[in-house]
N, C-alpha and C positions, 0 to 999 in steps of 0.2 A: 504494500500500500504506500501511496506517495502522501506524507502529509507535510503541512505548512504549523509551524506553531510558533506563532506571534508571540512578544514578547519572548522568545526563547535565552535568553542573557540574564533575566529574572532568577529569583528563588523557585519556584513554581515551577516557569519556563524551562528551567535549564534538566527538573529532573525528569518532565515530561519527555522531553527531547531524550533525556540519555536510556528513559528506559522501551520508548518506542524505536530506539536505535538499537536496542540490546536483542527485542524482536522482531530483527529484520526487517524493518519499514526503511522506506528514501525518507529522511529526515530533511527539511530546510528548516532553519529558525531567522526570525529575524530581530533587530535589536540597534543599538545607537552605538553600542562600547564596544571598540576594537578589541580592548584586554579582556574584557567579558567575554566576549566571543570565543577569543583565543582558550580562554579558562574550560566553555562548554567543548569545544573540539577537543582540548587534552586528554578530559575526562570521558569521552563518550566512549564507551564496551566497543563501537563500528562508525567508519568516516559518518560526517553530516556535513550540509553546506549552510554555511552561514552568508544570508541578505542583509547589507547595512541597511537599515531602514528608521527613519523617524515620523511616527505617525503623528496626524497632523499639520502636517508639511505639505507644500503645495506639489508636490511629484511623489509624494506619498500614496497616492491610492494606484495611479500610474503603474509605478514601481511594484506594487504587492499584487496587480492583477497581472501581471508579466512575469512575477516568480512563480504565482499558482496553475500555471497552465500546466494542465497534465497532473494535478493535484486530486486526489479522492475527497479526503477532507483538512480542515482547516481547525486548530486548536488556537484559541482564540484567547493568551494569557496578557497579553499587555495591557497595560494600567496602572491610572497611579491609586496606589492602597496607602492613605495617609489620613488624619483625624482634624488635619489641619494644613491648609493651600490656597491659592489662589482660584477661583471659579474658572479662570480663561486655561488654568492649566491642566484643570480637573475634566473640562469640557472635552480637550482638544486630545489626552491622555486615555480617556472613558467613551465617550460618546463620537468624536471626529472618529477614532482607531475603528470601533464597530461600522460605523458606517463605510470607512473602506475595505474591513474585511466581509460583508454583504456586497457590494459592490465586484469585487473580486467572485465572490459564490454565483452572482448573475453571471457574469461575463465569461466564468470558465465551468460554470456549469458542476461546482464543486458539491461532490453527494449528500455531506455531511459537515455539519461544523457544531462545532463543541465550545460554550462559550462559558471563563470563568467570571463569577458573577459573587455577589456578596449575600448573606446574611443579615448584614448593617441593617440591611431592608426592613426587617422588621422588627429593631428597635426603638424602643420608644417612655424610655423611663421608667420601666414595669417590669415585676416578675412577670415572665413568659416562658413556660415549661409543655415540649411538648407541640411545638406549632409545625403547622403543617402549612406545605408550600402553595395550598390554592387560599390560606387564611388574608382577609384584607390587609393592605399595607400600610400600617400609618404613615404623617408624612415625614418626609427622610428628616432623618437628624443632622443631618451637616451635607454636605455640600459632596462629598464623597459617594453617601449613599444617593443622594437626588442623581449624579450622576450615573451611577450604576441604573438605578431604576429608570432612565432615558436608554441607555443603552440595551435593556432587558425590552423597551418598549419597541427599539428598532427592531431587534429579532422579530418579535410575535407580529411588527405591523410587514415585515419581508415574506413571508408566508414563503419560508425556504421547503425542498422538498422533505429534510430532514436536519433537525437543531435539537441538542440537545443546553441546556442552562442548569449548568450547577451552582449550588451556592454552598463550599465549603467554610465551614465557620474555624477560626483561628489556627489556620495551620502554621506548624512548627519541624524545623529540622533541619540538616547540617545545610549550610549559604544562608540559613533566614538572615535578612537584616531587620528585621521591623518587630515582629512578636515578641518575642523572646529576649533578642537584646534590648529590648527598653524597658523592659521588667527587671533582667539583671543590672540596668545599668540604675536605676532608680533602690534596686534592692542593696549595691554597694555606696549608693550616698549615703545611707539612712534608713529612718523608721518608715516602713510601708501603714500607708491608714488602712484600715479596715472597716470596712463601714458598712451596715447595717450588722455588725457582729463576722464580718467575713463568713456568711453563711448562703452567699450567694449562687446557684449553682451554674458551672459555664460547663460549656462543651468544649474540645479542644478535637484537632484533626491534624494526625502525623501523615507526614508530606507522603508518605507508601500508599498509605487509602488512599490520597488525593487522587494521587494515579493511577491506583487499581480502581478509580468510580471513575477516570478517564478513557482507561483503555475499555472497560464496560462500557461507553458512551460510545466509542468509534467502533466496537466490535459486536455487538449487540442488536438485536431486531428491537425494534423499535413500536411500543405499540398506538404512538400515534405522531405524526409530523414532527411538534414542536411538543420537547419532555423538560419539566422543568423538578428538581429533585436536589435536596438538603442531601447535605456531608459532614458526617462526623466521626470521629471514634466509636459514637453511641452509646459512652462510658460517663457520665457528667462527674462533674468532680468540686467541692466549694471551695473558695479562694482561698481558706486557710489550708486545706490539703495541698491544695496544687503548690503555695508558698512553698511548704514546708518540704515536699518532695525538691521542687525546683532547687531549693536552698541546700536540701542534704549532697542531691547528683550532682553538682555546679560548686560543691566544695564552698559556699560563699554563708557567712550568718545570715542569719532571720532576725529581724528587729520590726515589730506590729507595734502599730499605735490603733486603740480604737476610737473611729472620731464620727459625728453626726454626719450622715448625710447631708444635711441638711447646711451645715458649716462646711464641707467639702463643696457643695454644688457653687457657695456664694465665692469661697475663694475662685472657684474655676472663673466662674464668672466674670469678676473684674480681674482675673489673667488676662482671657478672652479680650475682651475690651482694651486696654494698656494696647494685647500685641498690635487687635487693629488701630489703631490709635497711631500708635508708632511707625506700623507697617515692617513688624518686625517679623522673625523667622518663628515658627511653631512654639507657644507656651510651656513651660515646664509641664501644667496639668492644664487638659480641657476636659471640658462636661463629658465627652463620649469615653473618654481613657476613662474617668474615672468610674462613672456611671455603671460602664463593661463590668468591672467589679464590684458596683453596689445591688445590682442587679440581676436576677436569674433570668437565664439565657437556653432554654435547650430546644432542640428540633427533633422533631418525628422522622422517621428511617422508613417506614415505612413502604412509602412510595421505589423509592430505591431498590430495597429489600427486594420484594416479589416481582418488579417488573424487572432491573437487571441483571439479577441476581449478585447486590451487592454483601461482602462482608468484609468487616477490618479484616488485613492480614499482617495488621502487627499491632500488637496492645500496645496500650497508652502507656505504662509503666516501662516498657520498651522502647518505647518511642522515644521519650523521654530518656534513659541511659543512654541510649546511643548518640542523642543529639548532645550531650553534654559531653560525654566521651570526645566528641570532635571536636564542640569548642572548648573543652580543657588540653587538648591536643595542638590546635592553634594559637589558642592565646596564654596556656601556660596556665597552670592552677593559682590564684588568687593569694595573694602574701599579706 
């Protein structure tokens, strides 16, 4: 199978790429970062071709319907995943990218695309245990998720022959840059707050599942056009467990403060404000960072389950040693 996976120089990107190279698929990926790139070729189990490409770019859409010629389908990871941006960069990153890889799927006639999509979606200040992906959306909480939800909207209004929409919630694992490390870097400044009692439950999703609910997305019969379906470990776990593991595998102390929500939300608050104010770079804390852990968070499997026949194929407490193993590997155990 010949496939395209966008974003492929990402965390996400780069492991999709290595592990549909490992089963004999033509791989391209494409990406902005020359050393990036060079990073996913090193590492790939069999060659892949790397397309420079930056989406949203005016030879952007051009350029990605001329690499997929002769493409089956199209994995669709680039994006920007951040809690805090500018609108014109979130647009152009989320919603321009989608729209040239549809435009690509018209023009080469591409059979399937698989597009990564968010959870964010249905946050909304609340415990929410258990939701299922035809549940109403409230409306997005930052500017991240409004854009994913325009981009979910391109898909469903393209009426492709075949799309599949995942929405994995918080994946984690060796290259993350964003989850993980701003946990650990926030858990070696200092006291982590905990708030509503750190008894919040979150879901977490090891970068393995991601991919085994991808390669099920591109190899799988499909039982209707356009499939839209949660990812997770399906193990939910409360902020103070997950602390406490994260803290024992990662070699690093645990130091909890328990503090009101209520006094976390206001300081987010006037963060928020100052940075725009300033026009400065991302807040130490925003409303959604923090909220993600004042809040229960879990998704229904369900859908997944019985129609792709999805299952973790590597536990969370797994997941977790191995990714710590690598970055106590890289960056050296913590002094």
């Amino acid at each position: 199978m010949n496939i395209m996976v966008t974003g492929g120089t990402g965390f996400i990107g780069r492991h999709i790429v290595w592990r549909l190279a490992a089963k004999g698929c033509n791989v391209l990926f494409s990406g902005r970062d020359a050393r990036a790139a060079a990073q996913v070729m090193h590492h790939s189990p069999a060659p892949v071709l790397w397309v420079p490409l930056a989406h949203g770019t005016p030879a952007a859409a051009h350029a990605l319907a001329d690499a997929t010629r002769g493409c089956e389908a199209i994995v669709h990871c680039a994006a920007l995943s951040s809690p805090w941006g500018q609108a014109q960069a979130f647009t152009q990153a989320n919603v321009t990218s989608t729209e040239e890889v549809l435009g690509a799927c018209r023009t080469n006639a591409v059979r399937r695309l698989v597009h990564l999509s968010t959870p964010s979606l249905y946050f909304d200040f609340c415990d929410r245990i258990g939701i299922g992906e035809n549940e109403p959306l409230p409306p997005p909480v930052n500017t991240y998720a409004r854009t994913k939800a325009l981009a979910e909207a391109r898909i469903r209004d393209a009426c492709l022959e075949q799309a599949v929409i995942l929405r994995p919630r918080a994946v984690f694992g060796p290259w993350d840059q964003t989850l993980m490390p701003r946990l650990l870097r926030v858990m070696q400044k200092g006291p982590i707050p905990l708030m509503r009692g750190g008894r919040a439950l979150l879901d977490l999703t090891c970068i393995g599942n991601l991919v085994h609910a991808v390669e099920l997305s591109l190899t799988q019969a499909l039982p209707r056009s356009l499939c839209t379906y949660n990812v997770s470990n399906g193990t939910p776990v409360t902020v103070e467990q997950l602390l406490r593991q994260v803290a024992e595998e990662f070699r690093l102390p645990l130091h909890t403060r328990k503090l009101p929500w209520r006094l976390v939300d206001t300081l987010a608050r006037g963060l928020e404000l100052i940075a725009r104010a300033r026009g400065d770079h991302e807040p130490r804390l925003t409303r959604y960072s923090a909220g993600v852990l004042a809040f229960s968070q879990t998704l229904d499997l369900r859908a997944i389950t019985h129609e792709l026949g999805y299952r973790p194929v590597i536990s969370q407490d797994e997941g977790i040693r191995q990714y710590a193993q690598w970055w106590l590997a890289r960056e050296g155990a913590p002094t």
